[in-house]
N, C-alpha and C positions, 0 to 999 in steps of 0.2 A: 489413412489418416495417422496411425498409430507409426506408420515410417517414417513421415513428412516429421510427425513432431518430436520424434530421435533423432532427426538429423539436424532438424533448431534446436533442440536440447546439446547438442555438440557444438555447436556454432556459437553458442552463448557461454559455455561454455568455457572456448576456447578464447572468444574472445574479451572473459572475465581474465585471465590470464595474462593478456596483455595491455590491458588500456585500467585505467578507472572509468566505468562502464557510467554514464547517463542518464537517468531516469525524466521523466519530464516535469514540468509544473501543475501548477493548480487547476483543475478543469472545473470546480467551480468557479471559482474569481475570474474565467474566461464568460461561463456562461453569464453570470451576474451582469458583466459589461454590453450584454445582446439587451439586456432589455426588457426581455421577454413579458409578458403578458398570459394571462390567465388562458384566452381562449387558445393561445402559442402551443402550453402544456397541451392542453386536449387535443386540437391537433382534429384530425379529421377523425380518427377514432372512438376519441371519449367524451364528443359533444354535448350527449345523455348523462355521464357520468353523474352520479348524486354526492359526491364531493369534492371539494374544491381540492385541484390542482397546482397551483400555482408553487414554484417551488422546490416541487419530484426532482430533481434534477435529472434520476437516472430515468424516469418517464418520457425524458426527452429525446429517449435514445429509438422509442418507436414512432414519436410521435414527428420530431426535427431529427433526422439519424442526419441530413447533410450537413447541421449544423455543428452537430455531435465530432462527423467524421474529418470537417475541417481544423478543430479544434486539434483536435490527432494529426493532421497534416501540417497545420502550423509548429507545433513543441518536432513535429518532425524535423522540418525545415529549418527550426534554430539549434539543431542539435543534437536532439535526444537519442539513444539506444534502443529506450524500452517506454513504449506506453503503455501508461496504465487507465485499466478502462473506467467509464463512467458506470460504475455498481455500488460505488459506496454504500447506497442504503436500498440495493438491487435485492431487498431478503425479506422473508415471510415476516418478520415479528416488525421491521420500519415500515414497508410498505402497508400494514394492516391501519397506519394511519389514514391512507389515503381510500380505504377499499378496494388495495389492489393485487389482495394477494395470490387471485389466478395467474398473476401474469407475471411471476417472479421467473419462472423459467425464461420466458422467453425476453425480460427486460436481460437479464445477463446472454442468453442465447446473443442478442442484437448488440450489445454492448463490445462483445467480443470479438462481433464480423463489423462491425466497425472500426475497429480497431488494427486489425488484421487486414483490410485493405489499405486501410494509411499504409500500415507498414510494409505491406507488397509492394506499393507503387513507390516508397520512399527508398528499399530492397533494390526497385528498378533501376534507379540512378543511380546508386551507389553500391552496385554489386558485390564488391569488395568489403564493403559495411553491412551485413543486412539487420535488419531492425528488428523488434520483440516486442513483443503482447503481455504485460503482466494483467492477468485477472484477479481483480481487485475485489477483495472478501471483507467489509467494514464492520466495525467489532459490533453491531447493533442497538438498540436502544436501552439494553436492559444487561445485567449484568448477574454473574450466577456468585459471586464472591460474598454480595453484599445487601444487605435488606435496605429497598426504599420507604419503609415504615421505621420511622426515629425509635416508635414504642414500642416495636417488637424485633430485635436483631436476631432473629430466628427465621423470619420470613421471606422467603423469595418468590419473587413472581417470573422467575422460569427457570427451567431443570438444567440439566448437561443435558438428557437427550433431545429436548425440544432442542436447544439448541443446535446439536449434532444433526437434526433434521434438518434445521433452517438449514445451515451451512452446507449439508448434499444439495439440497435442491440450486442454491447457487450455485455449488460449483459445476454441476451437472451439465448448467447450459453454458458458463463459461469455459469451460473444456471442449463441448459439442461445438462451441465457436470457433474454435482456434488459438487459444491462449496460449504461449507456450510454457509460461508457470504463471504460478496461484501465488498473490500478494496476498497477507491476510495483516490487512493494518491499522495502526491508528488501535494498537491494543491498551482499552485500560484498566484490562480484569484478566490476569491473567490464563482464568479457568475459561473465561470464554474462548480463550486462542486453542487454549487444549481440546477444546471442544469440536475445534473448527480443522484443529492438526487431526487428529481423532477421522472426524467424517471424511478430510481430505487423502486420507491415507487410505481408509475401506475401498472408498470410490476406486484410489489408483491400483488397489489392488482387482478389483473387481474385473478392471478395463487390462492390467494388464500394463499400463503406463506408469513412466516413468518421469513427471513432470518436476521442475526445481519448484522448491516451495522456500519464499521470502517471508517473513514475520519480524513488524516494524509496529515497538509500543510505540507508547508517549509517556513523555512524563508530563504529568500536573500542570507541577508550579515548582517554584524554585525550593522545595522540600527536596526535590530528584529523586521522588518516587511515581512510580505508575499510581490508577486511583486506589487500584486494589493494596498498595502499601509497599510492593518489593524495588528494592535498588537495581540498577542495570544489569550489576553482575546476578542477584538472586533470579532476575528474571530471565539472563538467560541463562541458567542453570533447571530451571524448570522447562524449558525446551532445547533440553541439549539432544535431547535421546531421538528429536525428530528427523535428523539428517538433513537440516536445511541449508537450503543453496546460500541464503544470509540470513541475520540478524540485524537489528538495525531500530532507531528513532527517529520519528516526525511528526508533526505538527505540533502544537501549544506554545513552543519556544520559539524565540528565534537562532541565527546559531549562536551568536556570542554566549547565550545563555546554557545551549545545548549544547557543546564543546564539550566542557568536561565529562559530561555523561556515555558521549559518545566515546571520549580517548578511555572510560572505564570498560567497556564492551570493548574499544579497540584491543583491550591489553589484557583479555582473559577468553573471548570467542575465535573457538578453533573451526571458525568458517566466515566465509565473506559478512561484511560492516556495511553497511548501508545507512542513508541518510538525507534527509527533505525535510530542513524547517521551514517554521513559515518563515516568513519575508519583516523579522521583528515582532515586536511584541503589540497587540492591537493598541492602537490609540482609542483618543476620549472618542470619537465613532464607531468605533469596529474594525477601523480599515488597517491597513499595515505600508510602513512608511520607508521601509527598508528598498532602497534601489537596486539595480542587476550591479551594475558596479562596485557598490560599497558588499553586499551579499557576497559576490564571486570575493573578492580578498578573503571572505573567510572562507570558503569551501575551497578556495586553492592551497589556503595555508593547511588546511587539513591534509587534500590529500598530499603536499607535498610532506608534510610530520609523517606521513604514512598509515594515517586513522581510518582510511576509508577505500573499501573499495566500490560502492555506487553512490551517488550524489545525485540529488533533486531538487525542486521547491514543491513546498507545502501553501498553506494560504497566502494570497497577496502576491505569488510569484505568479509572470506570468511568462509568452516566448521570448521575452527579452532578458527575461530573467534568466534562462537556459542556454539563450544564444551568448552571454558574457560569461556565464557557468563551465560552457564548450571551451571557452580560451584560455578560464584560469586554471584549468586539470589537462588540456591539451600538452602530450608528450611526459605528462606524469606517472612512475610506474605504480601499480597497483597496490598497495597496503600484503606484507605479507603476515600469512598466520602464526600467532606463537607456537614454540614448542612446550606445551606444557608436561610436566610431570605427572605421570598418571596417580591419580587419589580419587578418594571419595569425597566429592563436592555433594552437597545438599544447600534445599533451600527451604525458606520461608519467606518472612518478610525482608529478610537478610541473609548473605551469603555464610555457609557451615564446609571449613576443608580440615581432613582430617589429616595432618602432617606428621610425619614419623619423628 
């Protein structure tokens, strides 16, 4: 196992190097269009369950895995490089909504081998191209930065190590899957990511492995800060020392909105740029109104400014989104990294360089 995913870790690699690399769309707003129904979730498994189901999304990965693994075959088929799996909320502290948190191993263990067959069979065709598995780590329901009690900003209702727990036992089974790196996304508390850099890093040492590791906040709202309060460049400056494969932002925004934040990370992260808004900003429903056409004009224009080197959709996007995504970066070369001046950068909620 530990050769196979050295040899994808080179492949990915190499082929960061030459293309602007692919990511896929939204596999909620895929699943949301199925329909699904209450007893779907359960599934033959959790017919007994004593909580309602409806929802789990990453539940769906034991319970509908075909439906899961088409999902992954479709963002295939219009495009994509790298899927990323269905674990969003695959972790002890989201799942304990459902009463499910026996089974957090193994929703990311399935998550991952679903994933990993798309991309072997999608590998088949296009051997020349072969495809990628990001295991997808979501930043949880709960946050270590900030107190959910108004009256006491003191309080937290979970640690860094509970967290650093959650985050091994994900990544555990999405590793034993086949992933060939750890997504750890959709951050809006930056201690949580550390938390999760932290646990993902003991693991690779433990095993021996050398997996690329990607970390994509979000920002808010149009303030252009994450929720925890740091600006692009303070955030990533707080994860510089991880050695990540990228850096990167998605979801809340759409691009036009997310632009500038991204060309701010473009113009200071000495490693791959990454990027998946949603599909616009929600409308008076929820939904999002942004088409694959009008979307790909901005992610083209990006990568050709040279902002980016992975591109995806976040909410609202779906394979249509990714397959008009594929034309506008098609033959685009890849964003190069700055050469920056060595100093000492520090962060907060703002970026600290200490200039001579």
């Amino acid at each position: 196992m530990a050769r196979v995913q050295e040899d994808r870790r080179a492949a990915l690699l190499s082929a960061a190097e030459e293309r602007v690399l692919l990511l896929d769309g939204a596999i909620g707003t895929e699943i949301q269009a199925l329909g699904l129904a209450e007893d779907d979730f359960r599934g033959d498994l959790l017919q007994e369950h004593e909580s309602d189901l409806k929802g789990n999304n990453d539940l769906l990965c034991l319970t509908q895995p075909a439906a899961i693994e088409e999902i992954h075959r479709r963002y295939f088929a219009a495009g994509s490089d790298i899927a990323t799996t269905n674990s969003f909320n695959a972790n002890r502290i989201s799942q304990a909504d459902y009463a499910l948190e026996a089974h957090v191993y193994e929703l990311n263990l399935q998550a991952a081998l679903l994933a990993r067959r798309a991309a072997e069979a999608a590998t088949l065709q296009t051997p020349e191209r072969p495809r990628f598995v990001a295991g997808v780590l979501g930043p949880t329901s709960r946050t270590a930065s900030l107190s959910p009690d108004v009256s006491d900003p003191s309080y937290r209702n979970v640690t860094f190590d509970q967290l650093r727990e959650t985050y091994d036992e994900a990544a555990r089974g999405l590793i034993d899957g086949g992933a060939d790196l750890l997504l750890i996304e959709t951050v809006f508390d930056t201690l949580n990511a550390r938390a999760a850099l932290f646990a993902v890093q003991c693991l690779l040492d433990e095993r021996a492995l050398d997996l690329p590791i990607m970390v994509s906040g979000t920002i808010t709202d149009r303030s252009g800060r994450t929720l925890s309060g740091q600006t692009p460049e303070a955030f990533w400056i707080s994860l510089q020392h991880a050695g990540l494969f990228s850096v990167g932002l998605n979801c809340a925004l759409g691009p036009a909105e997310l632009r500038p934040h991204i060309a701010e990370l473009s113009r200071v992260a000495e490693t791959l740029v990454s990027a998946h808004p949603n599909a616009g900003l929600p409308n008076a429903f929820g939904g999002y109104d942004l088409g694959p056409e009008e979307m790909a004009e901005h992610l083209g224009a990006w990568a050709r400014d040279g902002l980016v080197n992975l591109v995806g959709g976040c909410c609202g996007t779906t394979p249509a989104h990714i397959e008009a995504f594929a034309e506008a970066i098609a033959g685009v070369e890849p964003r190069r990294q700055p050469d920056l001046a060595p100093r000492l950068r520090l962060s907060g909620l703002e970026p600290f360089e200490m200039r001579p």
